[in-house]
VOBA-823081 format. One line per field, with one value per residue (C-alpha): residue in three letters; x, y, z. Coordinates in steps of 0.02 Angstrom, whole numbers, plus 32768, in hexadecimal, padded with zeros to 4 digits. Example, Ala and Ser with C-alpha at 12.3 -4.5 7.8 and 13.67 -1.06 7.14 Angstrom:
<atoms>
r	ALA/SER
east	8267/82AC
north	7F1F/7FCB
up	8186/8165
</atoms>
This chain:
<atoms>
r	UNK/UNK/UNK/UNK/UNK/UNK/UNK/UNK/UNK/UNK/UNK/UNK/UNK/UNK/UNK/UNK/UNK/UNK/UNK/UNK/UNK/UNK/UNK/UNK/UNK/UNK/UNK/UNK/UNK/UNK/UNK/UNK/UNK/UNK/UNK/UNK/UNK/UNK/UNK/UNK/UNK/UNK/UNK/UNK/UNK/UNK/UNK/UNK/UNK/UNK/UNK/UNK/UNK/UNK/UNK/UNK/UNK/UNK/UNK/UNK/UNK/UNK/UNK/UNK/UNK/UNK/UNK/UNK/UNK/UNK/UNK/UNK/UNK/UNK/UNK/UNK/UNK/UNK/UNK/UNK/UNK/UNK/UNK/UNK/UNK/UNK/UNK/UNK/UNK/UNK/UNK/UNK/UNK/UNK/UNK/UNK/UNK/UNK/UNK/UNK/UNK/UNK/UNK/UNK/UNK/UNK/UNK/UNK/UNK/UNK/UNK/UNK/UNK/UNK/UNK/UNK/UNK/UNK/UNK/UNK/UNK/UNK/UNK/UNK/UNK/UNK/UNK/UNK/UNK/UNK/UNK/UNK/UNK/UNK/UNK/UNK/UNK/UNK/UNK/UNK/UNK/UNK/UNK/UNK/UNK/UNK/UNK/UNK/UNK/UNK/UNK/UNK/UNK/UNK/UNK/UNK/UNK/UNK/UNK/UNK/UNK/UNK/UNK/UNK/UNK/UNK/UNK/UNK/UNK/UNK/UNK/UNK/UNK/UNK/UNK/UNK/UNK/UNK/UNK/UNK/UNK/UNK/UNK/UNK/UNK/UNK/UNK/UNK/UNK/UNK/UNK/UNK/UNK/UNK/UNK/UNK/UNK/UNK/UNK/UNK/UNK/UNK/UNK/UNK/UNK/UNK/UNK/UNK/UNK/UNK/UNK/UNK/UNK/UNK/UNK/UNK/UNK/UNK/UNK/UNK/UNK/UNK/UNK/UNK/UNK/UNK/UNK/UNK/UNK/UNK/UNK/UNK/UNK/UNK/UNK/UNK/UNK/UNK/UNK/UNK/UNK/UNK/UNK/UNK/UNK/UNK/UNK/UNK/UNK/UNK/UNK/UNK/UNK/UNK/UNK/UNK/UNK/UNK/UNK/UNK/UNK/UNK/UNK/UNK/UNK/UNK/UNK/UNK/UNK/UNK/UNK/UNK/UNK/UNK/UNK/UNK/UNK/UNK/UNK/UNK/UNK/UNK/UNK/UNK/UNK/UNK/UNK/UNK/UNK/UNK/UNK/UNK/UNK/UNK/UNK/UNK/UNK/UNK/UNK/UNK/UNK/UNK/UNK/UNK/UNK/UNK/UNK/UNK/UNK/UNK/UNK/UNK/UNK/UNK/UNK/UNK/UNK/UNK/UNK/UNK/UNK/UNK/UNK/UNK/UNK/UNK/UNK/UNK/UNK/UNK/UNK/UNK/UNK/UNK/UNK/UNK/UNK/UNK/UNK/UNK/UNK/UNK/UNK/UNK/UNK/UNK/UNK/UNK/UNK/UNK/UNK/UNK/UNK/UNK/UNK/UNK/UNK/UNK/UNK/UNK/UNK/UNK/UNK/UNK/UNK/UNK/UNK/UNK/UNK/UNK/UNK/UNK/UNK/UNK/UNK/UNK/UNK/UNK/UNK/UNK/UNK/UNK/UNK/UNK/UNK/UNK/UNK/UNK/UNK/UNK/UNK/UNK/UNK/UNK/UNK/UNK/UNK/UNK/UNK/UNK/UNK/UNK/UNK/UNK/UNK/UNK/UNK/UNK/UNK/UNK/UNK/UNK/UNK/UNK/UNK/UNK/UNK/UNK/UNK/UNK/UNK/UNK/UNK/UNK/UNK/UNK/UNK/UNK/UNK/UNK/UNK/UNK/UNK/UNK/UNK/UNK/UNK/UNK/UNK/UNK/UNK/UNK/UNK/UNK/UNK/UNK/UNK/UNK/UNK/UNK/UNK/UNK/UNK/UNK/UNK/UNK/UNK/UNK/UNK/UNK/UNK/UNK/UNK/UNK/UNK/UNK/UNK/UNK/UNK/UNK/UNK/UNK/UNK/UNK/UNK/UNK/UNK/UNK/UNK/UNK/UNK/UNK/UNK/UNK/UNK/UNK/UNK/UNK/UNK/UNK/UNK/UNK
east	1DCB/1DF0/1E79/1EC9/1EB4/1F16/1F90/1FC5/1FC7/2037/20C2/20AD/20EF/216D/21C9/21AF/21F5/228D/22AB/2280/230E/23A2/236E/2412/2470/249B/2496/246A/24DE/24E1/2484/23FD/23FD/234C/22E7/2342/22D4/223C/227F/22D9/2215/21C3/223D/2216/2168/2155/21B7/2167/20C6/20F0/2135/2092/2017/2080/202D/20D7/2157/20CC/20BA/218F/219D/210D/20ED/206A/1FC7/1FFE/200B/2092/20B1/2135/214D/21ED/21CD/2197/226C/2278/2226/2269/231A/22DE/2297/2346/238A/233E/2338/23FF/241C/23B9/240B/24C5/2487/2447/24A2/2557/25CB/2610/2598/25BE/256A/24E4/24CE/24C1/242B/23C9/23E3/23B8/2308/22EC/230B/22A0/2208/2220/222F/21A1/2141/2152/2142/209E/2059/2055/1FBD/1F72/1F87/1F26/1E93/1E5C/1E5C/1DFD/1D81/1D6D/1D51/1CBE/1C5C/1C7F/1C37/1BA7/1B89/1B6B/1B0F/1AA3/1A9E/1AF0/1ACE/1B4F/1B4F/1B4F/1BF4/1C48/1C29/1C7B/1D10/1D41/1D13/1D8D/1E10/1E0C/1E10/1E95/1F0E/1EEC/1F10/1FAC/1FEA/1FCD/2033/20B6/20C3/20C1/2139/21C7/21B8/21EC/226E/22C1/22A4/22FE/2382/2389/2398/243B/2489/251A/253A/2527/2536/25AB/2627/264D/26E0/26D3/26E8/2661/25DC/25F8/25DF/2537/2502/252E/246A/2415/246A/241E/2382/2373/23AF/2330/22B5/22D7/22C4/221D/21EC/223C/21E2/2148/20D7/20DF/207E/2074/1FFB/1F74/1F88/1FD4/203C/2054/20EE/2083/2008/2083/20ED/2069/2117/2144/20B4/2135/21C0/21CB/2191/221C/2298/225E/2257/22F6/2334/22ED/232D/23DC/23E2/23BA/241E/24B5/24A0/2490/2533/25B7/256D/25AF/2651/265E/263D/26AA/273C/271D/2732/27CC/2813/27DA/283E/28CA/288D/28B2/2956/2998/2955/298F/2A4A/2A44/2A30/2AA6/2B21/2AE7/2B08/2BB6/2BE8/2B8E/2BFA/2C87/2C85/2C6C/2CF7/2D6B/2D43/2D48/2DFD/2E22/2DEC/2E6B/2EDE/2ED7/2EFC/2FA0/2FD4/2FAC/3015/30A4/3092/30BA/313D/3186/3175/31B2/324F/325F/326D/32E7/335E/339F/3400/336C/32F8/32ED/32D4/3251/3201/320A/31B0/312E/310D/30EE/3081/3015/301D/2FD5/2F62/2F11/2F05/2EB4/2E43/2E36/2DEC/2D5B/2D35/2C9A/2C97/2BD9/2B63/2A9B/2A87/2A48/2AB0/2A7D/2A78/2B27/2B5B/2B1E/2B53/2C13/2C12/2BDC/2C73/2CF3/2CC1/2CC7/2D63/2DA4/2D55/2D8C/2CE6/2CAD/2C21/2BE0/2B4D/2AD5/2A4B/2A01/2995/28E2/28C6/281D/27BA/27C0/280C/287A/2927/292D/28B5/291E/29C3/2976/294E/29FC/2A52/29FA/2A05/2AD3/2AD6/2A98/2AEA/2B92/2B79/2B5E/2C05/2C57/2C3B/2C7E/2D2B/2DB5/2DE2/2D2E/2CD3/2C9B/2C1D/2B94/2B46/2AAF/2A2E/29AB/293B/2896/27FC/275C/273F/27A4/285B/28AC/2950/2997/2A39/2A83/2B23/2B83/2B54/2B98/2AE2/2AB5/2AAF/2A02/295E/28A2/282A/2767/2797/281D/28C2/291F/29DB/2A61/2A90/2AC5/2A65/29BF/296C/29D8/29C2/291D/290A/2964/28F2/2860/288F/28AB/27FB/27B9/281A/27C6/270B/2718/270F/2691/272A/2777/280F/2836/28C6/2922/2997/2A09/2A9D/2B17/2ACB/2A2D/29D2/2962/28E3/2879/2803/27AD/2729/275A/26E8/2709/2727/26FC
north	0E1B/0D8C/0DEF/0E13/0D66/0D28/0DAD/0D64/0CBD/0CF6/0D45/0CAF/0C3A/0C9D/0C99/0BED/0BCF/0C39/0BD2/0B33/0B69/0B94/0ADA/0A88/0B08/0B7D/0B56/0BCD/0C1A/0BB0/0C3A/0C36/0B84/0B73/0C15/0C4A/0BFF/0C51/0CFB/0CFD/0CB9/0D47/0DC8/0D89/0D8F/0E27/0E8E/0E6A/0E82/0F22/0F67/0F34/0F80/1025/10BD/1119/10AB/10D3/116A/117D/1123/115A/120F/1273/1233/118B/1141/10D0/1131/10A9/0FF2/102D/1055/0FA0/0F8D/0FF3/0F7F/0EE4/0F11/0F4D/0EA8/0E5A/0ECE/0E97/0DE7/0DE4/0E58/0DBF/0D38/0D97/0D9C/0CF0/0C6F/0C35/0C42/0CD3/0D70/0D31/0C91/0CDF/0D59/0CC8/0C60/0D0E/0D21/0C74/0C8B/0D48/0D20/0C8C/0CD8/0D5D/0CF5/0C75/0D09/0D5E/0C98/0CAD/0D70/0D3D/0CB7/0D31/0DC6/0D63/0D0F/0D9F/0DF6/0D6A/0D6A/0E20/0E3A/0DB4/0DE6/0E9A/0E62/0E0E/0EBC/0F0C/0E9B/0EB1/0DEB/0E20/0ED2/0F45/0F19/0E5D/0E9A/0EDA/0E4B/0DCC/0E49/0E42/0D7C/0D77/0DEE/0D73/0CCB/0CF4/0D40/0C90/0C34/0CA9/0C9A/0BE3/0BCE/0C35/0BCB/0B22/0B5F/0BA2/0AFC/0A96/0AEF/0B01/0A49/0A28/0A97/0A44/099C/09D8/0A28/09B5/0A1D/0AC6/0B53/0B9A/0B01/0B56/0BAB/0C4B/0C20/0BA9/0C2E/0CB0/0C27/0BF7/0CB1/0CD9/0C94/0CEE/0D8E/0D7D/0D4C/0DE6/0E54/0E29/0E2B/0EEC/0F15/0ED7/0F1F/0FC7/0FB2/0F5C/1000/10B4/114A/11C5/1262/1205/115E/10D2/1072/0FB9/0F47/0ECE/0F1E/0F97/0EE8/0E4A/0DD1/0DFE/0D85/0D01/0D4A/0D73/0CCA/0C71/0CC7/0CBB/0BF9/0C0C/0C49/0BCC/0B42/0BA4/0B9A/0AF1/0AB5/0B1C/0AD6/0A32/0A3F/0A92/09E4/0977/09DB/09D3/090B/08EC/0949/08E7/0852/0890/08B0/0804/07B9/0816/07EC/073B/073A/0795/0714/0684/06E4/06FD/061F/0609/0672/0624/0575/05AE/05F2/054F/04DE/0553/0530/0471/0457/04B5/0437/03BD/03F1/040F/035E/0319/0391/0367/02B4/02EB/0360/02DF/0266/02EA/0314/025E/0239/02E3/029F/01F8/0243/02B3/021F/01C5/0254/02B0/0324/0362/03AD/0474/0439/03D6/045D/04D1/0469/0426/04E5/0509/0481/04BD/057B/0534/04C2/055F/05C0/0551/0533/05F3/0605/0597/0606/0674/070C/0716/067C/0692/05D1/05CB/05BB/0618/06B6/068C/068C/0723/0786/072A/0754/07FD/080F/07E0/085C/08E0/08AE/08C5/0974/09C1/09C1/0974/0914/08D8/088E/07E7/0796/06EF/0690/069A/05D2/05D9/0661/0605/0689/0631/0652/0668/071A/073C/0736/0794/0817/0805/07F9/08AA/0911/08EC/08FC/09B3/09E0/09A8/0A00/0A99/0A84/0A7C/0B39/0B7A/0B9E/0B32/0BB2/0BA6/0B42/0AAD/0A33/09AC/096B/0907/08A3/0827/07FA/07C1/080E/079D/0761/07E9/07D2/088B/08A8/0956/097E/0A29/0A6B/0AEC/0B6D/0C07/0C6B/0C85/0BF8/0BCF/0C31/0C00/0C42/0C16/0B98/0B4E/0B3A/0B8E/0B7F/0BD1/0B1C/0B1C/0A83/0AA7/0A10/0988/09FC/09F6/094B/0926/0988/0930/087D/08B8/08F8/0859/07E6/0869/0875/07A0/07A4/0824/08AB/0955/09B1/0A55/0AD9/0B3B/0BCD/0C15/0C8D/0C07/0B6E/0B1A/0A97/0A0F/09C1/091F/08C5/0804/07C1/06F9/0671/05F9/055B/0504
up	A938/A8C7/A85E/A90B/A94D/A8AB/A8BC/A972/A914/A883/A8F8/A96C/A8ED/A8A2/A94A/A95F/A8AA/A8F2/A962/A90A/A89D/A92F/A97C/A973/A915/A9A0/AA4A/AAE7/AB71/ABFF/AC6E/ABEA/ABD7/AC3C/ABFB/AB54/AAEB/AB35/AB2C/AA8F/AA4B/AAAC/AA62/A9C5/A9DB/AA27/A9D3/A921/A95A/A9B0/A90E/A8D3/A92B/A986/A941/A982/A8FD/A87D/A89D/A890/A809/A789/A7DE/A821/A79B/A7D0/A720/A6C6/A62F/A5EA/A62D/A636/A6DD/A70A/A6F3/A7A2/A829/A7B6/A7F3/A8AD/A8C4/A894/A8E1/A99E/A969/A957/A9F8/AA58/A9EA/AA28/AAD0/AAE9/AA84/AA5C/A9E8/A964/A930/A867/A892/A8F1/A853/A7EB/A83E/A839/A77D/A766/A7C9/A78F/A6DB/A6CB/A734/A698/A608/A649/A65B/A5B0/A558/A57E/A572/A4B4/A4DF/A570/A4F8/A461/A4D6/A52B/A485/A425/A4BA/A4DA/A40E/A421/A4B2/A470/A3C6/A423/A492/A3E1/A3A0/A43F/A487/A528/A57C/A5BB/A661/A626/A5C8/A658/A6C1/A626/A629/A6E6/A6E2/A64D/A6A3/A73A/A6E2/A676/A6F9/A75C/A6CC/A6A2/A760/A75E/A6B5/A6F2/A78B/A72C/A6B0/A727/A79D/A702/A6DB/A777/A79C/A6FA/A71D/A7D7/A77A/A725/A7BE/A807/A8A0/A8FC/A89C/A919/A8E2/A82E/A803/A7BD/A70A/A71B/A766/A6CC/A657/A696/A6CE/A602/A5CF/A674/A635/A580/A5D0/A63E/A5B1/A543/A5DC/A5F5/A538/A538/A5D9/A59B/A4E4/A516/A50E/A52E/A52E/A48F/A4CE/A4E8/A494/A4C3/A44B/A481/A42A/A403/A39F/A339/A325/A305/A2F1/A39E/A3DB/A39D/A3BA/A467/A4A0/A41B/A465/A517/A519/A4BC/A55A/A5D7/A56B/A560/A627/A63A/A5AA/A5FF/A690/A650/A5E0/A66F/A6D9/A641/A635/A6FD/A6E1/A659/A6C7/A755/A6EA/A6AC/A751/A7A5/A6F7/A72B/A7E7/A7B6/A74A/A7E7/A851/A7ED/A7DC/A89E/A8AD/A82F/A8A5/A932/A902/A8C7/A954/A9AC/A923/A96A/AA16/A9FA/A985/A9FC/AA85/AA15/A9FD/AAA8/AAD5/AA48/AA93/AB46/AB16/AAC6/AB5E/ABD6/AB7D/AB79/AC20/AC73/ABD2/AC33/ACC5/ACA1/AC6E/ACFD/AD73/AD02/AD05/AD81/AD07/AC96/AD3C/ACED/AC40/AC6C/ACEA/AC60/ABE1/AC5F/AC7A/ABA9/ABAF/AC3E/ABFA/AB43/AB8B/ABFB/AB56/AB04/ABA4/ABA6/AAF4/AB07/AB9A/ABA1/ABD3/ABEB/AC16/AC31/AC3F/AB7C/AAEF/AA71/AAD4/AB09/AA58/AA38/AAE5/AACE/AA0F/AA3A/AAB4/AA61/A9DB/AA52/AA9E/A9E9/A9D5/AA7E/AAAD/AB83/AB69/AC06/AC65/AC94/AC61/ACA1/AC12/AC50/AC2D/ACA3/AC36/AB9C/AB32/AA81/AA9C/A9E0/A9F4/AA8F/AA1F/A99A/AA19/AA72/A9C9/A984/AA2C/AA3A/A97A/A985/AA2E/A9E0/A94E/A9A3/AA13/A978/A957/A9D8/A9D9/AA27/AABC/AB02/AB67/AAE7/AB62/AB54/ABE7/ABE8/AC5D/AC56/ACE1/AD1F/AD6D/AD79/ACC1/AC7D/AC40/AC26/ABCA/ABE5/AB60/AB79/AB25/AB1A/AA6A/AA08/AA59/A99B/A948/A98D/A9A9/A9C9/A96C/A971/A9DC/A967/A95C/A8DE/A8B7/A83A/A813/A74A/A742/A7A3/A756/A798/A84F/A833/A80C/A8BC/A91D/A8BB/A8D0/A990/A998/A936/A9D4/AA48/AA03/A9F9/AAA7/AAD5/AB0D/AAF5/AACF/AAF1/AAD1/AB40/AAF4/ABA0/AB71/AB43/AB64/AB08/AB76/AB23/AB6E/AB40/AB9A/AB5F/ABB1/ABD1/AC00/ACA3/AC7F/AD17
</atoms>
């Protein structure tokens, strides 16, 4: 009864380590949101302890007599059980399969090398007890039924002290491991998932040469590792927490390397941000010396203009000439008028700038670039994040115009409005339909420089993520829509 009570316990907490370990590195479908947890424990219960105790599977796997001949066989319900543990994990949570085969190599492979850490110490206690009270049963101090009863006593305490080990162990390391982990799992790229599944792999392969090697029947012997091998009581266990420190230390470095490139990128985030004043404030220096100068200018033309006049009244013989040059006058003074016009105006300057800058270099590259956008004073949102945003968005939209070829269709349009606390911008344009793909979730693009691409989209997302928002892709046959939302605060 006890042995089966402790049983119930031991497959009990290995699903709740499971699931201790998927706790904000994977994330349920929505329609299993409310019970997923539940089931995906029960499966996990269940189904270990069925393999357990079903006389059928032991009956398939070690034949009719019913006995494991080699622990080789042990191998078989190790993979069932991952086996229906990844089926459920497919079934119930989010994101890629690779990811999801990951996590379960993480758990699996610990919950193995935890467990063969400490067989060395359960292998040598039992043995140093059993060869005492054995030693006492000759001697005749305890009697044979006195010897029994110290055997199952010792068989019990020791598999409670075993189980409880095991437990300990395998919550420490997967709360260091959780301590290292800066996200999801699903959030990895591929390249980062095979370099962290590279020490689960090793772990697992020396996990099934053990179990495969461990013992096995000879006629009617048994020959165990352990005792043909005495070093392997050190070895195993070595290389075992070997392993466990490899997976944490893994973890621990791809977090530093993820760190140390988000660093780099908010660098770059800056340089780009400091580049994007500097061309703001020339462009502002622009506009102000230019109506600086028309100021000085108007002076002059409105002196002309009445010396013109002046001499128009004093003679009568000079009228054409005069209506002629009074004409040249107005036509240059309209140009000049006409150049410190702006095409676009969102009642903020800097995002006028940008939006007039952005026209006339799409006026110069055949490319229609229109739209509107009112600056969203009331939701507290910096118009310097807004231009970054604004700036990137046209940057890539204009860049992808570019490709296409001069007979087609080359068009930017654009949009910025206001729902509630939320300020959306919408930029669509016109592409070559292969320039661009999502993947994962992610853009991708054949862009020869996919680093300075990438750094736009990342200093967009940094704008968007400041203020609680999203942005989100959207690939059509010939047209590629993107779509941000910020989250503003009122002001009033």
């Amino acid at each position: 009864m006890a042995n089966y009570v402790l049983e119930l316990m031991e497959y009990s907490v290995r699903a709740a380590l499971l699931l201790f370990l998927c706790k904000d590195s994977i994330a349920l479908k929505e329609k299993y949101r409310s019970v997923g947890k539940v089931l995906f424990f029960l499966q996990a219960f269940i189904i270990s302890f069925w393999l357990s105790n079903s006389t059928w599977v032991n009956k398939l796997v070690y034949g009719d007599n019913n006995l494991q001949n080699s622990s080789s066989y042990s191998i078989v319900k190790i993979v069932f059980i991952i086996l229906c543990s990844f089926t459920a994990m497919d079934v119930m949570y989010q994101g890629g399969r690779l990811a999801k085969i990951y996590l379960l190599s993480v758990f699996y492979t610990v919950q193995e090398m935890v467990r063969f850490s400490l067989h060395s110490f359960y292998s040598l206690g039992t043995a140093a007890y059993l060869n005492q009270i054995s030693g006492q049963l000759i001697a005749g101090d305890i009697s044979p039924e006195r010897f029994y009863e110290l055997v199952e006593l010792m068989q019990l305490w020791a598999l409670l002290f075993f189980s409880l080990g095991t437990w300990i162990l395998m919550y420490v390391v997967f709360r260091l491991y959780r301590r290292y982990q800066t996200g999801p799992v699903t959030d990895l790229n591929r390249e980062g998932i095979r370099f962290l599944m590279l020490t689960p792999i090793i772990g697992m392969v020396f996990g099934a040469s053990w179990r495969i090697t461990l013992y096995y029947q000879r006629g009617e012997q048994i020959e165990f590792l352990y005792e043909k091998h005495g070093s392997m009581y050190i070895v195993v266990p070595v290389i075992a927490v070997l392993c466990l420190v490899g997976i944490v230390l893994s973890r621990k470095i791809y977090s530093e390397l993820m760190r140390s490139e988000e660093q780099k990128n908010n660098l770059l985030f800056y340089k780009q941000q400091l580049s994007d004043m500097t061309e703001h404030v020339r462009e502002l220096e622009q506009l102000y010396d230019g109506i600086k100068g028309m100021r000085h200018d108007i002076n002059n033309y409105v002196a002309d203009m009445e010396q013109l006049l002046q001499i128009g009244e004093d003679s009568e013989q000079l009228p054409e000439q005069v209506k002629r040059e009074a004409a040249q006058y107005l036509h240059h003074m309209q140009q000049a008028a006409s150049g410190l016009a702006l095409q676009f105006s969102t009642g903020n300057p800097v995002t006028d700038v940008i939006l007039n800058r952005k026209g006339q270099i799409c006026a110069q590259e055949n490319i229609l670039l229109s739209g509107e956008l009112i600056y969203p004073n009331h939701l507290m949102i910096e118009a310097f994040d807004l231009g970054i945003v604004l700036n990137n968005a046209l940057d890539n939209a204009i860049e992808a115009c570019r490709k296409l070829p001069q007979d087609r269709k080359r068009q930017v349009r654009f949009r910025g409005y206001v729902k509630g606390r939320m300020f959306f911008l919408v930029v669509e344009n016109t592409y070559d339909g292969t320039s661009m793909r999502i993947q994962d979730g992610r853009l991708l693009t054949t862009k020869e420089d996919e680093e300075i691409h990438g750094m736009g989209m990342s200093n967009m997302r940094s704008c968007v993520e400041k203020y609680y928002g999203t942005m989100q892709y959207e690939l059509g046959e010939n047209m590629f829509i993107l779509t941000l939302m910020l989250q503003g605060e009122s002001n009033s």
